[in-house]
Steps between C-alpha positions, in 0.01 A plus 500: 500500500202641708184375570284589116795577297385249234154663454412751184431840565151636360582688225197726655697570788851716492820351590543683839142465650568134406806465677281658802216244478760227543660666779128565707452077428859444625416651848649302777162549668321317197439115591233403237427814319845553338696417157396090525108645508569684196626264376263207521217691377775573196535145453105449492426756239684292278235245538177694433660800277296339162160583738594849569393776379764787586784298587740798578239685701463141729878499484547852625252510740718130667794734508307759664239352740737469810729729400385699825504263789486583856294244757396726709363755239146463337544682186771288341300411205397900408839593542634266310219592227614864530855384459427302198347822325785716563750285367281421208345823416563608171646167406132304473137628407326628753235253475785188510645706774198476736490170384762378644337696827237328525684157500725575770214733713300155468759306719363689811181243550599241228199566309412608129471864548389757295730710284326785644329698742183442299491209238631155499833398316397415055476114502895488353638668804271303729627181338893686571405541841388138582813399387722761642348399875515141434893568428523671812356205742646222257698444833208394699470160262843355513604218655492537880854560596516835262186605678606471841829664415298784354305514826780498677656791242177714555522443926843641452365796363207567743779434801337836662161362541493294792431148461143460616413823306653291206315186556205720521549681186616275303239241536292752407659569154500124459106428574436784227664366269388125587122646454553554142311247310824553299855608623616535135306730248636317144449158436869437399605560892198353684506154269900540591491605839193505691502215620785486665480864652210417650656226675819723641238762576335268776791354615666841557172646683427172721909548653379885527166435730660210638360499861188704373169406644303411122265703361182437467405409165179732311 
């Protein structure tokens, strides 16, 4: 049996471009952002589907979000977007189908985007999106040795970038998201998690700038 075998296929989504989805997640190249990814966030829906609004949009847009993955390339998210709508035309609304858009366009900062170039996302697919980003850094708030082999899955994946360019980098991802007065948007993941991310969060970026001269505080 291969890696995802047991999971249901979307009835949304056709039998072939299914089988292709699993394939792109099965990529020898993928470390973190592969079938077990999918996965987990699968295996967290379960726990907050009686709070969503459009379950099957939040579940397509999981099968969808990384279906394009390449960690050198910048435009991962759109093209996975533009992916998503091609296999789905026809088969959803349009106005589901850019749904599900938004929600995986929004993984490109982390932040509740709007649904559109001009107007922000109806309070129900706000309240989708809170939970469909908190699914996707769930990993950030378990217990330490799953985060550092995540870490370790995501270094993997960045092996191009040379290491101090990493450090660099990534430390910066990590103070963003450490700024947040919040690192999870829905209550049900910060009461859950927060904590505890925060924690792995400052352990992982004091072993990054470790040997850094501090910075002064404002």
């Amino acid at each position: 049996m291969n890696a995802g075998d047991h999971l249901s296929r979307p009835s949304a989504i056709p039998g072939p471009a299914f089988a292709e989805l699993l394939a792109a997640y099965r990529d020898s190249r993928r470390h973190y952002h592969d079938v077990g990814h999918i996965e987990a966030m699968l295996a967290g829906l379960r726990d907050c589907r009686s709070l969503l609004h459009d379950i099957e949009a939040v579940e397509l847009a999981i099968w969808f979000h990384d279906a394009v993955y390449d960690a050198a390339a910048r435009d991962n998210e759109e093209r996975s977007a533009d992916l998503a709508r091609q296999v789905l035309a026809g088969r959803l609304e349009q106005g589901r189908l850019e749904q599900v858009a938004a929600l995986i366009l929004a993984t490109r900062k982390h932040e509740l985007a709007s649904s559109g170039e001009t107007q922000e996302p109806a309070d129900r697919e706000r309240s989708d999106m809170a939970y469909f980003l908190d699914l996707d850094l769930q990993i950030l708030g378990t217990e330490a040795t799953r985060f550092d082999a995540y870490e370790t899955a995501v270094r993997r994946e960045y092996a191009h970038v040379p290491e101090a360019a990493w450090r660099i980098g990534r430390a910066t991802v990590l103070r963003r998201f450490m700024a947040r007065p919040r690192l999870y948007f829905s209550d049900l993941f910060a009461e859950k998690l927060e904590e505890r991310a925060r924690a792995n969060l400052a352990r992982s970026l004091a072993k990054l700038t470790e040997g850094e001269p501090p910075q002064a505080s404002v």
